[in-house]
C-alpha positions as CSV (number, residue, x, y, z in Angstrom):
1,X,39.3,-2.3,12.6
2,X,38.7,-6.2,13.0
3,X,36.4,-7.5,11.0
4,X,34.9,-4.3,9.4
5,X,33.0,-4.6,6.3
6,X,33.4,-2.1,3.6
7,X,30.4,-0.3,2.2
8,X,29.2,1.0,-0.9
9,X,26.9,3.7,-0.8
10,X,26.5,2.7,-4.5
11,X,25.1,-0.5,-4.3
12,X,21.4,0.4,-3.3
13,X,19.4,2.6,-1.2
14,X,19.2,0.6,1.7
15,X,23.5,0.7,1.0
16,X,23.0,4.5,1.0
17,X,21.1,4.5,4.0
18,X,23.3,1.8,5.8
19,X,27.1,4.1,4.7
20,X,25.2,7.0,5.8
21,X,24.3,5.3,9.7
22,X,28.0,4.6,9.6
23,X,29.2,8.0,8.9
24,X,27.1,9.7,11.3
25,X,28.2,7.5,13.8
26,X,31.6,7.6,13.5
27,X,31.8,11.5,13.2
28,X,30.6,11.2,16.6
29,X,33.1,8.8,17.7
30,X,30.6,6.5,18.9
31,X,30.8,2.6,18.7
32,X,27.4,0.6,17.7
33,X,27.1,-0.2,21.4
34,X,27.3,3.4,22.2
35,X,24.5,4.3,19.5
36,X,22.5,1.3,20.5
37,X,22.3,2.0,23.7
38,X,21.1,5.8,22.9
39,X,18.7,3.8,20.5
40,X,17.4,1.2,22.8
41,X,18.1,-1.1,20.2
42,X,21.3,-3.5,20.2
43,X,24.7,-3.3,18.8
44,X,24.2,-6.1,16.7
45,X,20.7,-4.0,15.0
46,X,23.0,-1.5,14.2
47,X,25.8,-3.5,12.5
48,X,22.9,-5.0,10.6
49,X,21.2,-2.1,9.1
50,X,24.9,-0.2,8.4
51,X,25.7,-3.3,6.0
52,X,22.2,-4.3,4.7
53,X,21.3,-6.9,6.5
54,X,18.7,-5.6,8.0
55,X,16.1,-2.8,6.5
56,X,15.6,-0.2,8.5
57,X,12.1,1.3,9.8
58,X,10.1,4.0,10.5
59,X,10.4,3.6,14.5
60,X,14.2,2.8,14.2
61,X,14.5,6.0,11.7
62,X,13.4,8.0,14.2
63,X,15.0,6.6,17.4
64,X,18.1,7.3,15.7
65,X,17.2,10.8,14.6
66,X,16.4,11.4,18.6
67,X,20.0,10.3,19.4
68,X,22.1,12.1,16.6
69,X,19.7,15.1,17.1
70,X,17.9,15.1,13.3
71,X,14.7,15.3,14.1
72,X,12.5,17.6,11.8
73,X,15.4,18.8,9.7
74,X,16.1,17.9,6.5
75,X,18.5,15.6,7.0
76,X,16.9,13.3,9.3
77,X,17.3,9.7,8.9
78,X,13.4,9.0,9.2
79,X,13.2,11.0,5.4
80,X,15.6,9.2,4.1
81,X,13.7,5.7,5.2
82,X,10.3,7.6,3.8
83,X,12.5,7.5,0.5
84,X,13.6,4.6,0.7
85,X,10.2,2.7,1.6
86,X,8.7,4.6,-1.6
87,X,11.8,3.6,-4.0
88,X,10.9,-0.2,-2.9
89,X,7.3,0.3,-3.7
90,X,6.6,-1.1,-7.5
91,X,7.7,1.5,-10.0
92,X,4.7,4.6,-10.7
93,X,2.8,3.8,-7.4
94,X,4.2,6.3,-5.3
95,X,3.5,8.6,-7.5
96,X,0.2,7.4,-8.4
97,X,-1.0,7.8,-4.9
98,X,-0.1,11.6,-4.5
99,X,-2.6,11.7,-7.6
100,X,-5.0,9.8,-6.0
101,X,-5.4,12.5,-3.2
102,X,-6.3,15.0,-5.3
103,X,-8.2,13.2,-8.1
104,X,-11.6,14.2,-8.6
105,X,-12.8,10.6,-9.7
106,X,-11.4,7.6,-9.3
107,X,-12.4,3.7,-10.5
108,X,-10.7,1.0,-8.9
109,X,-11.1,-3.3,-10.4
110,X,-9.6,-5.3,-8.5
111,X,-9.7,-9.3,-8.6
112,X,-8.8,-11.8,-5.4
113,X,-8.5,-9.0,-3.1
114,X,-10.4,-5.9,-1.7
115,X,-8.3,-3.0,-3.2
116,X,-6.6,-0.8,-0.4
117,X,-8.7,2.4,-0.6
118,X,-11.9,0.6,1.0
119,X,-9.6,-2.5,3.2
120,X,-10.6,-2.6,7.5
121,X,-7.2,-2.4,9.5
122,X,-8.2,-5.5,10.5
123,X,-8.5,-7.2,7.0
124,X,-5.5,-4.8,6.0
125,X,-3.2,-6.6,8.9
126,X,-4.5,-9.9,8.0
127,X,-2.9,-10.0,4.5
128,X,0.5,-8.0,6.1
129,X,0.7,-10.7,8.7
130,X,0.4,-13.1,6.3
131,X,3.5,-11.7,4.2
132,X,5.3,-11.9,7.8
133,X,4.6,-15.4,8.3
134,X,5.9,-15.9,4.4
135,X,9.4,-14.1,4.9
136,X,8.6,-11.3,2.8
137,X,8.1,-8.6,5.5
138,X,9.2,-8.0,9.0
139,X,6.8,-7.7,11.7
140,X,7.9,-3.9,11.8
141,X,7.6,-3.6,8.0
142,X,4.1,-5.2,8.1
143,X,2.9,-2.1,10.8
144,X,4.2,0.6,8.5
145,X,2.3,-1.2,5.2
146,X,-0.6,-1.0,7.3
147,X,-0.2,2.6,8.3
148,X,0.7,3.5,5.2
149,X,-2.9,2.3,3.7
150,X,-4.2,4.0,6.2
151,X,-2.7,7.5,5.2
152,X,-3.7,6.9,1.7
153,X,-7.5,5.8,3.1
154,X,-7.1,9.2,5.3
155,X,-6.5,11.4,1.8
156,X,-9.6,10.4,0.3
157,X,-11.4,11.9,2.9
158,X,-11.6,15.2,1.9
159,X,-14.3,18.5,2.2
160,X,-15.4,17.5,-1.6
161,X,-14.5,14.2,-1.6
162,X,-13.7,12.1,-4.8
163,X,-16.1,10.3,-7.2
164,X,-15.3,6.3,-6.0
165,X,-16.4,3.4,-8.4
166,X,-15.2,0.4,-7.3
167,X,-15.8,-3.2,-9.5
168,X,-15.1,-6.6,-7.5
169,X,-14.6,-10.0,-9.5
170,X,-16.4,-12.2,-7.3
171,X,-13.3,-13.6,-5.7
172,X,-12.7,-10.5,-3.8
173,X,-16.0,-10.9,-2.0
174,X,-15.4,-14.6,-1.5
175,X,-12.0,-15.6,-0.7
176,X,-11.4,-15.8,3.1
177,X,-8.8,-13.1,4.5
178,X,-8.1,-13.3,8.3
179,X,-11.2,-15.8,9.3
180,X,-14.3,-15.2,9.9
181,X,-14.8,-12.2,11.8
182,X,-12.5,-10.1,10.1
183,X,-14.2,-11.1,6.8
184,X,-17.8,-10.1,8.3
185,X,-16.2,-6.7,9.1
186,X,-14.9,-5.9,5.4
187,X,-17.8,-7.3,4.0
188,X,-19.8,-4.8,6.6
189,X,-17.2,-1.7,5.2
190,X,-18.1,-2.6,1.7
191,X,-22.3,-2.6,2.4
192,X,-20.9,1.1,4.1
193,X,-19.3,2.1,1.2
194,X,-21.4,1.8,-1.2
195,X,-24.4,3.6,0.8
196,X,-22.0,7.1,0.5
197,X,-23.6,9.8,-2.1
198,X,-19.9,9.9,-3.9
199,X,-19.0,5.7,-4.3
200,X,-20.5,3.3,-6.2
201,X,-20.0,-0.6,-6.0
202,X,-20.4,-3.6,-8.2
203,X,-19.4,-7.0,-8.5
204,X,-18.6,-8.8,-11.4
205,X,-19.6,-12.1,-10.8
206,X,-18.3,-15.5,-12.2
207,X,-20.9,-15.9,-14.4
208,X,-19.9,-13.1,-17.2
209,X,-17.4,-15.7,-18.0
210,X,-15.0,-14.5,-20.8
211,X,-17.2,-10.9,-21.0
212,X,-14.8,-9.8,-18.4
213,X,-12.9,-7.0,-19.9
214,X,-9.9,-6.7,-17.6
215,X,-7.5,-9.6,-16.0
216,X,-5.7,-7.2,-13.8
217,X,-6.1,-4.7,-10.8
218,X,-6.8,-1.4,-13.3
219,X,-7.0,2.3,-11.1
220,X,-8.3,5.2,-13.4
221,X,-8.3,8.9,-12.6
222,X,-9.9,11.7,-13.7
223,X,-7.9,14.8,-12.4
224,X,-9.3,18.0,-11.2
225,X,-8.7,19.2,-15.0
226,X,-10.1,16.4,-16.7
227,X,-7.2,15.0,-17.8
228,X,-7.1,11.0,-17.2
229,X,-4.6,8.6,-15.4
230,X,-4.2,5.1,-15.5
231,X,-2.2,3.0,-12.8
232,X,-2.3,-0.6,-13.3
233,X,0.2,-3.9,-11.6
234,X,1.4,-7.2,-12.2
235,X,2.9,-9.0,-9.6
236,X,6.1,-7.6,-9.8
237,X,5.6,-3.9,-12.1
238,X,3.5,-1.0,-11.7
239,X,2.8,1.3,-14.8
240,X,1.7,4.7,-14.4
241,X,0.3,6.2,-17.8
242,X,-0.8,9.5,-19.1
243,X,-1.2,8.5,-22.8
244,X,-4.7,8.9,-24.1
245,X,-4.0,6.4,-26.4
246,X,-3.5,3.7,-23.5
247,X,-5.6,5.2,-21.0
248,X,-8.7,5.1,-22.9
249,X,-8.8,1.1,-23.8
250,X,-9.0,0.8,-20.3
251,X,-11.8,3.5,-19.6
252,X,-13.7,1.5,-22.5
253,X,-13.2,-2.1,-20.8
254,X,-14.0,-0.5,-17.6
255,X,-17.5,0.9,-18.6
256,X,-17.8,-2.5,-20.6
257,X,-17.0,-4.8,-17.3
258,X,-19.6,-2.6,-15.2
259,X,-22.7,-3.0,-18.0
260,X,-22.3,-6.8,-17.4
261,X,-21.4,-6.9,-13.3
262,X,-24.0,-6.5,-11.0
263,X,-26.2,-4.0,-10.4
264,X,-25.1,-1.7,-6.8
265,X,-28.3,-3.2,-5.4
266,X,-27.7,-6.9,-6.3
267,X,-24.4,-6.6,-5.2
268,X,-24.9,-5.7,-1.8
269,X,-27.6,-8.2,-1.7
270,X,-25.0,-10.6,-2.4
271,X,-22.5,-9.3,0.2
272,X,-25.7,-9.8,2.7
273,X,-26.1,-13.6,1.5
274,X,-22.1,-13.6,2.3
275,X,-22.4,-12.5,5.8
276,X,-25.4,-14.6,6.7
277,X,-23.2,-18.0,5.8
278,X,-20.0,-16.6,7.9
279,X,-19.5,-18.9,10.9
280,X,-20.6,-17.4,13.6
């Protein structure tokens, strides 16, 4: 065939995925315009996700699951994308969010940002978008991120819903996400949050100085038996630990950071003096 590119299933798991398309496609003795048009995608979307070019999605995983008659079963294209998304994910997270849904207490720090568990869609969308607009994400990609967060917000709400503490530096209240109206929203969703019986919220504010105790996002868990989790990122690595003897530095620091952040009260009275200085 002219101009066929070989494959390695190998190479990756977007290769894997890609080989696989291939195989399926062929057995059936389709061509990539046949597919595509099955699909209601074009031939040249095909070619590009069956070398790599191009990831593949959630709505494309199961377009062509409806065409090669996969879906539900266990070999449907739109579990192997599922895999794939979470094998892309920073190493530990996946697996740190299954034990999020079940954990019986959870503390969250975050710094810059408003940590996932407690984002808007709106706010949530702002900060995909913005990886669009960047090159890291397609606009596809960027929906499913956003979904995904909102699967993981969905988990929390349970019958006996988790403990939630939840410590902001200052700069998660302050920096501007998505202008002003979506900003007045999250700031609305934190005052929310931290009027539930099971969450509490502080804000560390710039003034501690060099008393804050952490310098990274930090999420702890306390499991149904106790037993304690840590999950904490850089910019490129996720580490998911068990150890006592790691975990608990960081329940000390954490208890340390919230006896010099605000109280809950004085934070959301600061949140309030936030809103009322919004543009409106």
């Amino acid at each position: 065939m002219v101009n066929r590119k070989e494959l390695n299933p190998e190479a990756s798991p977007r290769a894997a995925y890609g080989a696989r398309l291939r195989s399926a496609r062929e057995a059936r003795g389709w061509k990539q315009d046949d597919l595509a048009e099955r699909m209601g995608y074009s031939g040249r979307h095909i070619s590009a996700v069956e070398t790599g070019c191009k990831p593949p999605t959630r709505r494309f995983s199961r377009s062509l699951d409806a065409a090669l008659g996969l879906t539900g079963t266990a070999e449907s294209f739109e579990r192997a994308w599922g895999e794939l998304r979470n094998g892309s994910l920073l190493e530990g997270f996946p697996e740190y969010v299954g034990y999020e849904a079940r954990a019986a207490e959870i503390r969250l720090f975050e710094s810059g940002l408003i940590p996932g568990p407690i984002q808007t869609p709106a706010y949530a969308h702002a900060l995909a978008g913005g990886a669009v607009k960047r090159g890291v994400l397609t606009a596809e990609q960027a929906d499913e991120r956003v979904a995904f967060l909102m699967e993981r917000q969905a988990a929390l709400a349970r019958r006996e819903p988790p403990l939630v503490i939840v410590v902001l530096d200052e700069s998660c209240v302050r920096r501007p996400v998505g202008g002003a109206s979506v900003m007045d929203e999250q700031l609305e969703r934190l005052v929310e949050f931290a009027e539930q019986p099971n969450t509490m919220l502080q804000i560390a504010p710039y003034a501690i100085g060099e008393a804050r105790t952490l310098d990274r996002a930090v999420n702890l868990l306390t499991l149904q038996d106790r037993s304690l989790l840590s999950y904490v990122e850089s910019q490129t690595q996720g580490h998911l630990d068990r150890a006592l003897t790691s975990v608990l530095p960081l329940v000390k620091a954490y208890h340390q950071l919230q006896a010099v952040s605000l109280s809950q009260t004085a934070s959301v009275d600061l949140i309030h003096q936030l809103r009322r200085g919004l543009p409106r």
